[in-house]
N, C-alpha and C positions, 0 to 999 in steps of 0.2 A: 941112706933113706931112698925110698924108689921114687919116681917121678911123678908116681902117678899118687903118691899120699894126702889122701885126704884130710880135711879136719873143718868144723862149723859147728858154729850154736845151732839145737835142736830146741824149741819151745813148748813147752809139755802144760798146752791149757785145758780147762772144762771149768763146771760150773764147780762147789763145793764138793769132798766125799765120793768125787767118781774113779778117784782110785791112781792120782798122778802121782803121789809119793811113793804110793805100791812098785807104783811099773820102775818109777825111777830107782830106787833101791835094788829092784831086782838087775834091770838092765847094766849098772854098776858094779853090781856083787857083793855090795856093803852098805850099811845103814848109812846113808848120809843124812833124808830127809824123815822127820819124824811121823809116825801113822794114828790114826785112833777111828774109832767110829765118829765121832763128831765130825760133823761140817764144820770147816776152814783154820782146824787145825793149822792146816802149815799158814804162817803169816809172814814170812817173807820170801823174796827169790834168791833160789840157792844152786848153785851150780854143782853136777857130777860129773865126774871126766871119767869117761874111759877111754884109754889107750892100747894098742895091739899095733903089731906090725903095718897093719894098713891103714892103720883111719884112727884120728882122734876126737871122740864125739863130744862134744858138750854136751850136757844136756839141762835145761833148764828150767827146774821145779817151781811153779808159780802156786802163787793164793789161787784159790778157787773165784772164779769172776761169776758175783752175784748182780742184778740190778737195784736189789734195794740196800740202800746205805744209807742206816739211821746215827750211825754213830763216826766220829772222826776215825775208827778201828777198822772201819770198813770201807771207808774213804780209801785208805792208805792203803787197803791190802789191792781193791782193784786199781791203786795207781801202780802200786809194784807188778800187778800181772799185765795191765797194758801194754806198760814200759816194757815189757821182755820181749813184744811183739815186733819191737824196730831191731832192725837188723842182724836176725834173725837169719838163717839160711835154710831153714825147715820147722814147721810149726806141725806138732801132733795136736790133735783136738780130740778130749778124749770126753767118752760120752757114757756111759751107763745101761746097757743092754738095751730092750727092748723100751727103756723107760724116757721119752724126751719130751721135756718142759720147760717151760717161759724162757727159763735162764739160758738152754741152750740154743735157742730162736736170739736169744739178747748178743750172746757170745759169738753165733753165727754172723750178724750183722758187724761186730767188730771186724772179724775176718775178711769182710768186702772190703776192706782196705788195704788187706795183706798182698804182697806181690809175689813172696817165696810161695813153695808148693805146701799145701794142706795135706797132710793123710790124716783118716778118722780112724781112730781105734775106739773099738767097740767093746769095752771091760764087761767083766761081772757075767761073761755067757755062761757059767757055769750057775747062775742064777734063774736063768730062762728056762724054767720047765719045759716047754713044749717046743723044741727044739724046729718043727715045723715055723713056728711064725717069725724064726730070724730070718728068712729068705726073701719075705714078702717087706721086713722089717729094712733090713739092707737097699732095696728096690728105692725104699722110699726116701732113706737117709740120704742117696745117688743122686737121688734129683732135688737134693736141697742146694747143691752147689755142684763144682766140681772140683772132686778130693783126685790129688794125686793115687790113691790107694784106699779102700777102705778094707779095716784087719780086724776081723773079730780074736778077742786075747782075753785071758784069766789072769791077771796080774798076780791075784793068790796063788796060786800052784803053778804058775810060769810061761803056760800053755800060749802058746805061737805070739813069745817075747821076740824068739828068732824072727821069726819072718818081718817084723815092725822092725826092728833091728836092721835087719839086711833091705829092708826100703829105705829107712833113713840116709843107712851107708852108700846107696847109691846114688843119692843124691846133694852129697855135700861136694863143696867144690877142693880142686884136688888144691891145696896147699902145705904146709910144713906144721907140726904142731904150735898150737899159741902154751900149752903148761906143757911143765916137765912130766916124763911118762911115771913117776910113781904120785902125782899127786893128783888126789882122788875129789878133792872140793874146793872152794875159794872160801871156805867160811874156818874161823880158827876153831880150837880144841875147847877153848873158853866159852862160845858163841853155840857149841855142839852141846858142852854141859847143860848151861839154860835149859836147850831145846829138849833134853834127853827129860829133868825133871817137869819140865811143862808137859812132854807127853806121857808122864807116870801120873800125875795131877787128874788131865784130860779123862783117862781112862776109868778114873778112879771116881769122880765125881757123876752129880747128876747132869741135869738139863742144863740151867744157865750158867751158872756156878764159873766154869770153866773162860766162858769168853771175857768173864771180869776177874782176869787173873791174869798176871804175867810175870815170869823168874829175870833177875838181876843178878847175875855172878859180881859178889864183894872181892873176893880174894879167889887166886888162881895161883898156887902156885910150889914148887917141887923142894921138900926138905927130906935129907933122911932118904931117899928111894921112896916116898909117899906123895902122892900130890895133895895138896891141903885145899879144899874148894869151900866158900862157904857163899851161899846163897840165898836172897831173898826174894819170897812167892810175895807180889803185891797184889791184894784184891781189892773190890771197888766198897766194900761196906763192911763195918763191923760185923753186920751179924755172916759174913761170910767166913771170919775168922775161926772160930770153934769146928766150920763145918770140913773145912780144908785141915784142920790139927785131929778131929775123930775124937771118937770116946777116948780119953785118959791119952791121947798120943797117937792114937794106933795107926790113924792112915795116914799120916805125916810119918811116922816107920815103915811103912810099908811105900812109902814113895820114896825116901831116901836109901832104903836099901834094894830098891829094886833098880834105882835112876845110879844105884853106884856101882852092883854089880855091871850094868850097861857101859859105864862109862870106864871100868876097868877092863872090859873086852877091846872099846875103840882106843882107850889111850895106851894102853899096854904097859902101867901101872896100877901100884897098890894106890886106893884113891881112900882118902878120909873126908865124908862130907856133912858138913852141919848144912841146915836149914831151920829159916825163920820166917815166921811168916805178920806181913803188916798191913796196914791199911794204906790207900792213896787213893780216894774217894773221886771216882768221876775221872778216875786216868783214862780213858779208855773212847773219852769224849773231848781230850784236853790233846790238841796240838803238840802245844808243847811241854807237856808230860810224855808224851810218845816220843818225841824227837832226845828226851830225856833219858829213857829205856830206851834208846836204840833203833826205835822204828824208823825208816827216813832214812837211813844210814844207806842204803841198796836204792 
């Protein structure tokens, strides 16, 4: 290994929905962290390694950091993305085009605490119509602090991943890798299930529906050359039940065989999955009902 080999946690914050699961995914080359249009989809911190001859990045996918938190679900999610912030060897701060509000002025203030170097990536420019006002846009985001780098990127189509990439990598300190070079996450296959059918859920439903729900892997486990998964969607009220099963079944089939083709790509088996779905009234507000399902665990 050469001397000069790098490796560090990278922290990949913004407020909800601005696209850090995107960039992470990409920047890795595989689905680790789950995506949807909804804000705060991802609900815990999840780590992606990539490895190459010179450098071994962490990188580390947080909740989106909002300032209101009406429920214990959103307690939790800004304690998990705080916490990713200590020790830390590079923090991206990623922001949403031309678009900056509250939460990102809330998020900026955490930062004044930070001591590693900031870079801003500037997602979603392929959303900016009038390509004139990112320059004046840019101008102004410089003088809210000072970023090591600011990188306007398309997280969607991949557009200058490299360049945010190759600023990272020059700023991690030169040490020897902390993971082995073929392993891609710190989070198991079990823990990816969940996640895979919570983001077929997410996608699938309306408005609230979605943040009062969360999957529980029952059984995980390999017969036969088949993996046997069977999992329970909990939601906060009855009348959410019917709305998550569909007419006659139908979008409850349509989440399980979309969440299993997914999960036969990353696991690299034939996967057989049942899905159930139940009530747990007010999880989502209950301590320890979350510490219950897993939350807490990171």
């Amino acid at each position: 290994m050469d001397d000069d080999y790098r490796c560090g946690y990278v922290a990949l914050v913004g407020r909800p929905n601005v696209g850090k699961s995107t960039i992470l995914n990409r920047l890795v080359g595989q689905k680790i962290s789950i995506t949807s249009r909804r804000p705060q989809t991802t609900r815990h911190r999840i780590l992606g390694i990539k490895t190459d001859d010179q450098a071994q990045i962490v990188f580390v996918d947080t909740p989106g950091l909002h300032s209101q938190q009406p429920r214990a679900m959103n307690r939790y999610m800004n304690r998990a993305a705080a916490d990713s912030l200590r020790d830390v060897d590079v923090v991206v701060f990623v922001v949403e085009g031309t678009r900056w509000q509250k939460d990102d002025d809330w998020i900026l203030e955490k930062l004044e605490h930070v001591s590693c170097p900031v870079i801003l990536a500037i997602n979603k420019i392929d959303r900016v119509s009038d390509k004139a006002e990112l320059l004046p846009h840019l101008e102004v985001l410089a003088a809210k602090r000072h970023f090591t780098e600011l990188i306007p990127v398309c997280a969607k189509s991949g557009d200058h991943l490299d360049r945010l990439e190759a600023a990272v990598r020059k700023l991690l300190p030169v040490s020897p890798p902390f993971y082995s070079e073929d392993q891609v996450t710190d989070r198991s296959e079990r823990f990816l299930a969940a996640e895979l059918v919570r983001e077929k859920l997410f996608r699938k439903l309306g408005e609230e529906i979605p943040y009062g729900l969360t999957v529980e892997i029952e059984r995980f486990k390999t017969e036969k050359r088949t993996l046997h998964i069977h999992a329970l969607i909990w939601v906060e009220k009855n009348s959410h039940k019917p709305i998550v099963i569909g007419n006659k079944g139908e979008r409850l089939k349509e989440v399980g065989r979309e969440a299993r083709e997914d999960m036969q790509k990353a696991f690299g088996h034939k996967v057989f999955l049942q899905l159930w779905v139940k009530v747990k009234e007010g999880w989502a507000d209950d301590e320890r009902a979350l510490q219950s399902l897993g939350y807490g665990e990171d």
